[in-house]
C-alpha positions as CSV (number, residue, x, y, z in Angstrom):
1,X,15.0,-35.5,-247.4
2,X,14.9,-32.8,-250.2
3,X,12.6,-29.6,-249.6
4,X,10.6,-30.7,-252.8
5,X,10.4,-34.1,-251.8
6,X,9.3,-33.5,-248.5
7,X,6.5,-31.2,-250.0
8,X,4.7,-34.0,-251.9
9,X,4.7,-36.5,-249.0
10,X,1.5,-37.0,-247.4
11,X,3.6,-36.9,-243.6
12,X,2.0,-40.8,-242.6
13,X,0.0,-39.1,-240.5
14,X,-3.5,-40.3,-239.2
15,X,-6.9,-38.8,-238.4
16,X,-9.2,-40.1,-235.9
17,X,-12.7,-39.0,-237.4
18,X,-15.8,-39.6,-235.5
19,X,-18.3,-41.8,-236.9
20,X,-21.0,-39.1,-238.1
21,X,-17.7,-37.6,-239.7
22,X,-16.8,-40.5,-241.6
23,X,-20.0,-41.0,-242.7
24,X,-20.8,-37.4,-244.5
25,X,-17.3,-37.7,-246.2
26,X,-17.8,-41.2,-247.6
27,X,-21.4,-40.1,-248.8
28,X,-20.3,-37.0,-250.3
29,X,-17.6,-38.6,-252.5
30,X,-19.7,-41.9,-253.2
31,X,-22.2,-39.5,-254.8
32,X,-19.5,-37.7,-256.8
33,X,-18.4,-41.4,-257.7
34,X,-21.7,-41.4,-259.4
35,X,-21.5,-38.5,-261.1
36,X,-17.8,-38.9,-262.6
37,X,-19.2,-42.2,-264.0
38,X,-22.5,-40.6,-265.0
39,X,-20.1,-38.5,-267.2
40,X,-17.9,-41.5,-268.4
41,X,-21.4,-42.8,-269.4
42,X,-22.2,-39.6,-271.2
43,X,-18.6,-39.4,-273.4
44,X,-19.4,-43.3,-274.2
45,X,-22.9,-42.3,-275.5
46,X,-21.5,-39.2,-277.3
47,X,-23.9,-36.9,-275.3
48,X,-23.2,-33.3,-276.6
49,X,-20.5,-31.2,-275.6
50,X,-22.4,-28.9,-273.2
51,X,-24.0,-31.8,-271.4
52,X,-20.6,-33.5,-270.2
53,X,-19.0,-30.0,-269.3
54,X,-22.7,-29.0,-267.3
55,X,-22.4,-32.5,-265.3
56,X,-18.1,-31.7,-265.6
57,X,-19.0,-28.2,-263.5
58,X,-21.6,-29.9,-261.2
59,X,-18.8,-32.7,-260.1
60,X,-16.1,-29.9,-259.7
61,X,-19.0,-27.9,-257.2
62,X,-19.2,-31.3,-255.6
63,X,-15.6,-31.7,-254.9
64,X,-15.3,-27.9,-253.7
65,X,-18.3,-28.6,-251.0
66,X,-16.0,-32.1,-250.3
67,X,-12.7,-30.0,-249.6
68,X,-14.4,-27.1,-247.7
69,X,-15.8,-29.6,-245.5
70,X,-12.9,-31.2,-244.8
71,X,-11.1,-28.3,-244.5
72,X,-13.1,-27.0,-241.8
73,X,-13.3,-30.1,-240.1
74,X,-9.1,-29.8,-240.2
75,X,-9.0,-26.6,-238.6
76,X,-10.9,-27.0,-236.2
77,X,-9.7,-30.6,-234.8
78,X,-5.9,-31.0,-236.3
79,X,-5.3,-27.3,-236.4
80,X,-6.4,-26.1,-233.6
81,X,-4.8,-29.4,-231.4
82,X,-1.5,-28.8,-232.3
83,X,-1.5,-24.8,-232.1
84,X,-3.2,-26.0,-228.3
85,X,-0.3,-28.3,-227.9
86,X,2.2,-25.8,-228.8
87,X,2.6,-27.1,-232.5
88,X,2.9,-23.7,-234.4
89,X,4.3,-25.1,-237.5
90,X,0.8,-26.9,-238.4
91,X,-0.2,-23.1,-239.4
92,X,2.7,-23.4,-242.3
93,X,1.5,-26.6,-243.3
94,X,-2.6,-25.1,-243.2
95,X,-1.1,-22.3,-245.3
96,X,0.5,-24.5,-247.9
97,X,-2.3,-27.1,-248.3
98,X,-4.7,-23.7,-248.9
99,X,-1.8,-22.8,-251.7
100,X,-2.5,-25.8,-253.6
101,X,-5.5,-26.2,-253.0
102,X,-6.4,-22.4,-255.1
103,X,-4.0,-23.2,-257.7
């Protein structure tokens, strides 16, 4: 497999999440659901400008709490498993996810 290739596949791995884990993602991005179509709503209405791009910012906070969250949660379960188990290249992978994740 090509390096670039291999760099947009998502590996077919899995990730057991507890229950109460599961739950506070699923929440977090059914209310950003809402809020992308509160803004769908808003464009259909022709709401003004600074509305949309007010609720625009408050989705892109949402999805910023979303990936910090999860974020955490990966380094401290995946991460810190395979550096336990002797799996040193997961830090490349943690570094590259953090790359495009601040692009």
């Amino acid at each position: 497999m090509e390096k670039k290739e291999k760099d947009n596949c998502c590996c077919n791995r899995k990730k057991e999440r507890t229950q109460q884990e599961y739950k506070k993602l699923i929440n977090r991005l059914n209310r950003i659901e809402g809020q992308i179509r509160g803004i769908r709503r808003m464009v259909e209405e022709s709401a003004y400008c600074t509305d949309i791009l007010t609720q625009s910012a408050a989705v892109t906070a949402a999805m910023n709490a979303f990936n910090k969250e999860l974020l955490a949660n990966h380094i401290r379960t995946c991460v810190a498993d395979d550096i336990r188990a002797g799996r040193n290249e997961t830090v490349d992978e943690l570094v590259t996810t953090i790359q495009k994740m601040m692009k």
